[in-house]
C-alpha positions in Angstrom: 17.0 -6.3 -21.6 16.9 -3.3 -19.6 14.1 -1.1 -18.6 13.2 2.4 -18.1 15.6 4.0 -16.0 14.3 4.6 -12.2 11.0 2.1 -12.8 11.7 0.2 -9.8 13.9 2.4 -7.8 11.3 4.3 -6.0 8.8 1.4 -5.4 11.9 -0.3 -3.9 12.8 2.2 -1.6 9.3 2.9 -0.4 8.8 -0.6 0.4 12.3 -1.0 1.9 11.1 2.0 3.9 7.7 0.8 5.3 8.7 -2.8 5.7 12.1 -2.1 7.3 13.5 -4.7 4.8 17.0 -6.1 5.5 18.2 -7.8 2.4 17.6 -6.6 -1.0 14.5 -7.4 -2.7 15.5 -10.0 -5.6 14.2 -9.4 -8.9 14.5 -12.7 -11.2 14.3 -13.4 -15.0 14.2 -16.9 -16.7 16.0 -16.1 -20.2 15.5 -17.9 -23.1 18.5 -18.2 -24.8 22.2 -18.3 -22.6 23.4 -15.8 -24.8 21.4 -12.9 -23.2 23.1 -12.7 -20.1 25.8 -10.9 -22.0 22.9 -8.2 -22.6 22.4 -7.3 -18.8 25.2 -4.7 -17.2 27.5 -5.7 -14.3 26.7 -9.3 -14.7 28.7 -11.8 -12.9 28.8 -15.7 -13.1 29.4 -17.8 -10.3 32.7 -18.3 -10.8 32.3 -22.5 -9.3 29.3 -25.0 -9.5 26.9 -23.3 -7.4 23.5 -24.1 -5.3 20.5 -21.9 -5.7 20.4 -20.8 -2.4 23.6 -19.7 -2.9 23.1 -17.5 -6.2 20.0 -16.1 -4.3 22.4 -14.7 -1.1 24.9 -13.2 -3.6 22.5 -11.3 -4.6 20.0 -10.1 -1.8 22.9 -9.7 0.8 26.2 -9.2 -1.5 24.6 -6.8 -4.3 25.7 -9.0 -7.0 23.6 -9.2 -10.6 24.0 -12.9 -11.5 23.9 -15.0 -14.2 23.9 -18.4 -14.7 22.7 -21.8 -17.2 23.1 -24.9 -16.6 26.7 -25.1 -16.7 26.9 -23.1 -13.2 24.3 -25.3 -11.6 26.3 -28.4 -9.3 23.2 -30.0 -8.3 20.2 -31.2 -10.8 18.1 -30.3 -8.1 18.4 -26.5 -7.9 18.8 -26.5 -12.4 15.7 -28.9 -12.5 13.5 -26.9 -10.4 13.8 -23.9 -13.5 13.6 -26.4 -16.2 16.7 -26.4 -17.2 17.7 -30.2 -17.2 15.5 -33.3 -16.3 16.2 -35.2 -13.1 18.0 -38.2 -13.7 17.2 -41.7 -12.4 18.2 -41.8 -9.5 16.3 -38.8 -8.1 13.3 -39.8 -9.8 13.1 -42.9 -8.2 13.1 -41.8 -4.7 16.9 -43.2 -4.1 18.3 -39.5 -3.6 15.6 -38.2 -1.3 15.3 -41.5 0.7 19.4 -41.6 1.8 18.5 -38.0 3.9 14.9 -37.0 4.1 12.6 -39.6 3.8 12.1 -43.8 5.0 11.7 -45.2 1.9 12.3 -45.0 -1.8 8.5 -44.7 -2.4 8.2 -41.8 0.0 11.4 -40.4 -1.3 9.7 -41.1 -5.1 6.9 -39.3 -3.9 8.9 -36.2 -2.3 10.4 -35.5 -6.0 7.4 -35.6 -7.9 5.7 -33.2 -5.1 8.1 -30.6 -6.5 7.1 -28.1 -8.1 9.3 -27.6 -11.6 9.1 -24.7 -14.2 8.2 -26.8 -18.1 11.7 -28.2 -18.9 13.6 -26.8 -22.5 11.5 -23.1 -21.9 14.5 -21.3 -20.5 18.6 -21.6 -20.4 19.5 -19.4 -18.1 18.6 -17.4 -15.5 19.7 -14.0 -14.5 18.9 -12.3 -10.5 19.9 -8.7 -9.0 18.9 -6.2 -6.7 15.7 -5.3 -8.1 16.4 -1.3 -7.0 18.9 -1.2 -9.7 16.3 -1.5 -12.2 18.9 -4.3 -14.1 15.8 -6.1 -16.1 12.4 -6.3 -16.2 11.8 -9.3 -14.0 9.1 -11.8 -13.9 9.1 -12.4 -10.3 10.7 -10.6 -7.5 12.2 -12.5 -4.3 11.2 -10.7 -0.4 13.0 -12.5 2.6 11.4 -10.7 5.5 10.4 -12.4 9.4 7.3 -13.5 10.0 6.0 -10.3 11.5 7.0 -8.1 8.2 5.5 -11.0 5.6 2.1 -10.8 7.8 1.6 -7.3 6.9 3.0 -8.0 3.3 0.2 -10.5 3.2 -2.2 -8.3 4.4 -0.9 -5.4 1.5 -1.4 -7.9 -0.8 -5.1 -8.7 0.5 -6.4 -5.0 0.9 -7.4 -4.9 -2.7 -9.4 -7.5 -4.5 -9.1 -10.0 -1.2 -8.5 -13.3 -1.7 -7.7 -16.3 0.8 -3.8 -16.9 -0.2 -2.4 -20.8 0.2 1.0 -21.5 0.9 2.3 -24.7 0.7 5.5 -26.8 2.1 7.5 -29.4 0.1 10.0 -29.8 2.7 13.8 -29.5 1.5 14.4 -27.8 -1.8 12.0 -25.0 0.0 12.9 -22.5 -3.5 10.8 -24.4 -5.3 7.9 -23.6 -3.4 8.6 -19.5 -3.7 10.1 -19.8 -7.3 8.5 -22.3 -9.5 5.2 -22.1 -7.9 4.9 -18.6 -8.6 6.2 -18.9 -12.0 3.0 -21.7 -12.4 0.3 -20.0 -11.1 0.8 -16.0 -11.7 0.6 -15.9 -7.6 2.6 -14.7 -4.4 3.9 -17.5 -3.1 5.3 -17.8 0.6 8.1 -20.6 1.5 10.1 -21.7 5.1 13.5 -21.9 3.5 14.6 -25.0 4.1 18.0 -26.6 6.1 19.9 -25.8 2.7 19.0 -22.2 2.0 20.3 -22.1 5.7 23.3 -23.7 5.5 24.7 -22.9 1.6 22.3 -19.5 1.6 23.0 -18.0 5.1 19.0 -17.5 5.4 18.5 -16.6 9.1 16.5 -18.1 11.7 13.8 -15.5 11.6 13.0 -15.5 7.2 11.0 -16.5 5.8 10.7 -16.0 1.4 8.4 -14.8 -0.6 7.7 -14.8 -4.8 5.8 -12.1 -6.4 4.9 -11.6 -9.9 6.2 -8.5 -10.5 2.9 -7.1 -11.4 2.0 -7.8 -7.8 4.7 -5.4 -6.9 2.6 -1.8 -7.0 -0.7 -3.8 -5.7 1.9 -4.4 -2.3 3.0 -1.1 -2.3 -0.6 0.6 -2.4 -1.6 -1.8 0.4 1.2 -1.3 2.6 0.9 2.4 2.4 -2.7 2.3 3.2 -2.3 0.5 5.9 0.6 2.7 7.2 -2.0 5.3 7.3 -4.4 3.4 9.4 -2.0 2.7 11.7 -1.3 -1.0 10.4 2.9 -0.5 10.7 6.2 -2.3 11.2 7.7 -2.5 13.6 4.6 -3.3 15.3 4.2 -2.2 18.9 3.6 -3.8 21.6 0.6 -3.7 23.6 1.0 -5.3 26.8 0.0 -8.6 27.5 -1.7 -7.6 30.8 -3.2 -4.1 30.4 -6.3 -3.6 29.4 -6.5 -2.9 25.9 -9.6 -0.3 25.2 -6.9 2.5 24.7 -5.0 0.9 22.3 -7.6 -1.3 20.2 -8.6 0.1 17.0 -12.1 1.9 16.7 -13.3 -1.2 14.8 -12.8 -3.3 17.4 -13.9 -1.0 20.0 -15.9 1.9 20.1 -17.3 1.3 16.1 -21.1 1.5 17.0 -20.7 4.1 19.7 -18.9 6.4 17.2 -21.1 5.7 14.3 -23.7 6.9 16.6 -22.4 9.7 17.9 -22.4 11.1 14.5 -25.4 9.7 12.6 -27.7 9.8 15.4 -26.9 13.8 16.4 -29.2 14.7 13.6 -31.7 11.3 13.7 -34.3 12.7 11.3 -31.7 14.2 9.3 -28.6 13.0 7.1 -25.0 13.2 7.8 -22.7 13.2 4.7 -19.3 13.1 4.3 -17.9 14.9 1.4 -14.7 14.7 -0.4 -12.7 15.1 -3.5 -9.0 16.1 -4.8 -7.0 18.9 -4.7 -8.3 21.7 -7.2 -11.5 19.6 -8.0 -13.5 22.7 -7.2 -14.9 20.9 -3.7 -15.3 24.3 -1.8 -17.8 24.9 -4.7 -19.8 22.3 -4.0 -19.5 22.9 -0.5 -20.7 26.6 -0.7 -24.0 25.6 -2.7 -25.0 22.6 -0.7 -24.7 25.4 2.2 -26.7 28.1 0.3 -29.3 25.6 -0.1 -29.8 25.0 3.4 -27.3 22.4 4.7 -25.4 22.5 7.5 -21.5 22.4 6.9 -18.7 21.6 9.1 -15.3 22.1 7.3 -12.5 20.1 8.5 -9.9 22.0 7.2 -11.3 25.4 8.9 -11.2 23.4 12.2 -7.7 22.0 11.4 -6.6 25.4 11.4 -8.9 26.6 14.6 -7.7 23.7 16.7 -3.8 25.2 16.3 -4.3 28.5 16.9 -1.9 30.4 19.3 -2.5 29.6 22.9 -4.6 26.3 22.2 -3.3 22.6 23.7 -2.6 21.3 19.8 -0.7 24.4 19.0 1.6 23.9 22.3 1.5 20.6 21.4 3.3 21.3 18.1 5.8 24.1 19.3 7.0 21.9 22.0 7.9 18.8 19.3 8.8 21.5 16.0 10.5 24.3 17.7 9.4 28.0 16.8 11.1 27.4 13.5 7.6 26.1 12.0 6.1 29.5 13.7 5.5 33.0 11.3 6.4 36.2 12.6 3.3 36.9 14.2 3.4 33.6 16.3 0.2 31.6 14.1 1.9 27.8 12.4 3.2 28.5 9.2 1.5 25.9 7.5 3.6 25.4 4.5 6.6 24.4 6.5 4.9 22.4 8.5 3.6 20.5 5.4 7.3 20.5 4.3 8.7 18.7 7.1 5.7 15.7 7.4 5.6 15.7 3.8 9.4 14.5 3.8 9.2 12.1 7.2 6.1 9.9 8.2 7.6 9.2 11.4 6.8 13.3 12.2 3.6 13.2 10.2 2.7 10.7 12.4 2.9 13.2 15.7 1.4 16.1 13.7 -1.6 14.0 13.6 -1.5 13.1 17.3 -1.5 16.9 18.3 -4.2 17.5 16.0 -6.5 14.8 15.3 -8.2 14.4 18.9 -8.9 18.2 19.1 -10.3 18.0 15.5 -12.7 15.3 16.4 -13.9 16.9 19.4 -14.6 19.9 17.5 -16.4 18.0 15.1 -18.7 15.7 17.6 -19.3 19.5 19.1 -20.7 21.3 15.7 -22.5 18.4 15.0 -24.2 18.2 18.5 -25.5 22.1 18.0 -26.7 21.3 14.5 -28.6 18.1 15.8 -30.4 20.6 18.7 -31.4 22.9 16.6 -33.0 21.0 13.6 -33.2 17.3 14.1 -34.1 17.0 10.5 -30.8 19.1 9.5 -28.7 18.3 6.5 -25.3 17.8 7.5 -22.6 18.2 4.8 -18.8 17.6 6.7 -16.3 18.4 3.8 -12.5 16.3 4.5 -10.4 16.5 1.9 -8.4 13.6 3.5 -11.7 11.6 4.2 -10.4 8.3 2.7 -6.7 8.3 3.6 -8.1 8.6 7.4 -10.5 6.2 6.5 -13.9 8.2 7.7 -15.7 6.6 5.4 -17.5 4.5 7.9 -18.4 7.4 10.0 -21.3 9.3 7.2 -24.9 7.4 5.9 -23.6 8.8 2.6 -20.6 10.0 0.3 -20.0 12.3 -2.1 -17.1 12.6 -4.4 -15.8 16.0 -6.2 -14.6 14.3 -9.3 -12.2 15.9 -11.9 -10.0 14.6 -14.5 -6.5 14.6 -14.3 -5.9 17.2 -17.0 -8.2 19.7 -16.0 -7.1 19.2 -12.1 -3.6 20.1 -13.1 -4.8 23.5 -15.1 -6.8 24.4 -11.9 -4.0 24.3 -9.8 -1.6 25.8 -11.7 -3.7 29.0 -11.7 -4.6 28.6 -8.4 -1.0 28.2 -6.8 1.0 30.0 -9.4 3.1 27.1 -9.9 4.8 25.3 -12.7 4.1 21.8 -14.4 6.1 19.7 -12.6 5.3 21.3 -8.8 1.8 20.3 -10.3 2.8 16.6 -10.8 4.2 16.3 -8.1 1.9 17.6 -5.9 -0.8 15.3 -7.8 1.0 12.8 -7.5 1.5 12.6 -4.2 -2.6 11.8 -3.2 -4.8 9.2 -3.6 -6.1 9.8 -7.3 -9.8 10.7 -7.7 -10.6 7.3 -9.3 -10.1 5.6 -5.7 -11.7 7.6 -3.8 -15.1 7.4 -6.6 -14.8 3.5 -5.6 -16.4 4.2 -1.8 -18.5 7.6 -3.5 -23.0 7.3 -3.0 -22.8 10.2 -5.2 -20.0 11.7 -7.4 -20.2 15.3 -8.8 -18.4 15.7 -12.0 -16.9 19.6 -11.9 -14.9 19.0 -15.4 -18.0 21.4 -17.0 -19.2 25.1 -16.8 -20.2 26.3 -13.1 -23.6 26.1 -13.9 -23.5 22.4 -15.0 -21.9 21.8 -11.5 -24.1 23.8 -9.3 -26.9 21.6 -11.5 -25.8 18.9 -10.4 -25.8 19.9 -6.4 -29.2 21.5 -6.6 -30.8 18.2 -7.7 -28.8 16.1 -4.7 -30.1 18.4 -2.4 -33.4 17.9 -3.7 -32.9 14.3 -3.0 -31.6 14.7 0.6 -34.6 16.5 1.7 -36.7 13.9 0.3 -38.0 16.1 -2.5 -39.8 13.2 -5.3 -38.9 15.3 -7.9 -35.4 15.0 -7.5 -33.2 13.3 -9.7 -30.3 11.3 -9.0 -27.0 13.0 -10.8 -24.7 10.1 -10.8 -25.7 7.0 -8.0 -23.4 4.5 -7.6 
């Protein structure tokens, strides 16, 4: 019954992180015989005929792992709505529904057979706890968030594989649209708890619930992060509702054309290309030769480390906000402590790239500019290693992709850095994996070979990008 220790643990805290989540994220199992809720650790029962609504609050507010069949339930229809018991008579003919929350016994009739109810005889029990605690492996996990937190939960969700997502609303008994609807369809599914998960479940006036199936869980995570790197966070600022809004609009919704000009049409019989890749995957190789061969390169990370030199605005910038403690001896950024510090605390990550990013850019639009004088018809590579997480993509005509596998990344950079297997991993671990960045990739170089099978492999892309017929294509997507 119990899984791997630390699965959920991290994901949790990330997400509790990001999303500023007040109550514990609920991780639920439907269990098919009563007797296994003497498997699962620190299990409590009710202790009195209980609601739902009430089980649910134990856990995400008390930090209780509960268990309970149909003996714990008081009303058929909180047990009903997991398939425990049927609905008697009474509730099936609209009687129950129509002395509250309907006019009639045909609309209450109808109000009951809206619900939504897991298969009855599948399950016995049910068990719920803090999903950080990594108690079971759930089948669906419970969010209560406000309205502004599940909108960018949503979006998580939708950044990958979008889909149009319908939520619906039964009315009272508001847990069976989160649970058993997303225990029928395999989807997310968003509720309004309803008068009694207020009254019996202390839900506030701002929640709202949400069901996942708990292989939705990583998918949210992945988007949310993203999206914390494009700026999409919580809480979300505001704007103003009478300034003018150019400064604070994203690029997209602004300035997209102007920019996408400014940096394809600085070389307009030319090419622009962004090129990227992981750590260790031998970029700076493939980089070199394309500049050998006669493109133009412009190396973000060289202007990263121009841009903070001692004396310039961005290096001020940083002093003033780190304190000399992130300076060497000689004055220049240590770099390595920098990196600690953001690595550790998005919040200062965040203002490292504020300092630096703008005068980056500017050096950029700059190079780019002289390049586009000199030869119209240039071939501009622009290396960024971080090209996808700052979401450039849109920027460059093309992209190309240093690919590596994992294996042979790993080797590279322990001879590179000196360091041990697990700084490796970590290290690794901590960027966006190879395989994603292929997905937006026009071109993707595969270094896992000799040198020579590499440098192959640029020499006939180059061909390509000055138009040459003979050129062949290494690997188009």
């Amino acid at each position: 019954m119990t899984t791997e220790k630390g699965k959920w643990e991290k994901l949790v805290r990330r997400m509790e992180m990001l999303l500023r989540l007040r109550s514990f994220p609920v991780a639920m199992k439907m269990l098919e015989k009563k007797e296994q809720l003497q498997e699962i650790p620190f299990l409590r029962r009710p202790g009195h005929k209980a609601t739902m609504c009430q089980i649910i609050n134990l856990v995400r507010n008390c930090d209780w792992t509960v268990g309970a069949d149909i003996e714990d339930f008081g009303l058929s229809t909180c047990s009903s709505i997991l398939g425990l018991n049927e609905l008697p008579y009474c509730y099936t003919d609209g009687t129950f529904r129509s002395i509250v929350w309907v006019q009639t016994k045909e609309d209450g009739k109808r109000f009951e057979a809206a619900i939504p109810r897991i298969k009855t005889g599948q399950y016995e029990a049910v068990a719920m706890a803090p999903l950080v605690y990594d108690p079971f492996e759930p089948d669906i996990v419970l969010i209560y968030a406000n309205p502004a937190q599940m909108i960018l939960l949503i979006n998580a969700l939708q950044f990958e594989d979008y889909e149009v997502m319908q939520f619906f609303c039964v009315g009272e008994s508001s847990c069976s649209d989160a649970i058993a609807r997303c225990y029928l369809n395999g989807k997310p599914s968003l509720s309004i708890p309803c008068y009694g998960e207020r009254r019996y479940g202390h839900a506030q006036d701002d929640e709202l619930a949400m069901a996942l199936p708990a292989g939705y869980m990583e998918k949210a995570l992945r988007g949310l992060e993203i999206l914390y790197r494009r700026g999409v966070r919580y809480p979300i600022s505001y704007a103003g509702a009478e300034g003018a809004l150019e400064a604070v609009l994203p690029v997209a919704y602004t300035t997209l054309e102007e920019r996408i000009e400014k940096v394809r049409g600085a070389v307009p019989e030319g090419v622009v290309m962004g090129l990227t890749g992981v750590i260790a995957s031998g970029k700076s190789t493939v980089s070199t030769q394309l500049a050998e061969l006669g493109a133009k390169l412009i190396d973000f990370d060289l202007i990263a480390r121009q841009v903070v030199e001692p004396g310039k605005p961005a290096y001020n910038d940083v002093i003033k906000y780190f304190g000399t403690q992130v300076c060497q001896e000689d004055g220049t950024l240590d770099r390595k402590k920098i990196s600690d510090i953001v690595f550790k605390d998005m919040e200062k990550r965040k203002k490292l790239e504020e300092f630096t990013h703008p005068r980056i850019y500017e050096e950029f639009f700059g190079q780019l500019q002289v390049f586009g004088r000199v030869d119209p018809a240039s071939v501009v590579i622009v290396d960024i290693p971080l090209l996808v997480e700052l979401n450039l993509m849109y920027l460059f005509e093309k992209i190309i992709v240093v690919s590596v596998s994992p294996e042979t990344q790993k080797e590279r950079l322990m001879a590179r850095d000196g360091i041990d297997n697990e700084e490796a991993s970590r290290i690794i671990a901590s960027q966006l994996p190879v395989k994603e960045k292929k997905g937006f990739a026009d071109w993707v170089i595969e270094n896992d070979g000799s040198k020579e099978a590499t440098l192959d492999q640029v020499r006939q892309l180059f061909s390509q990008l000055r138009g040459d017929p003979h050129g062949i294509d290494p690997d188009p997507i």
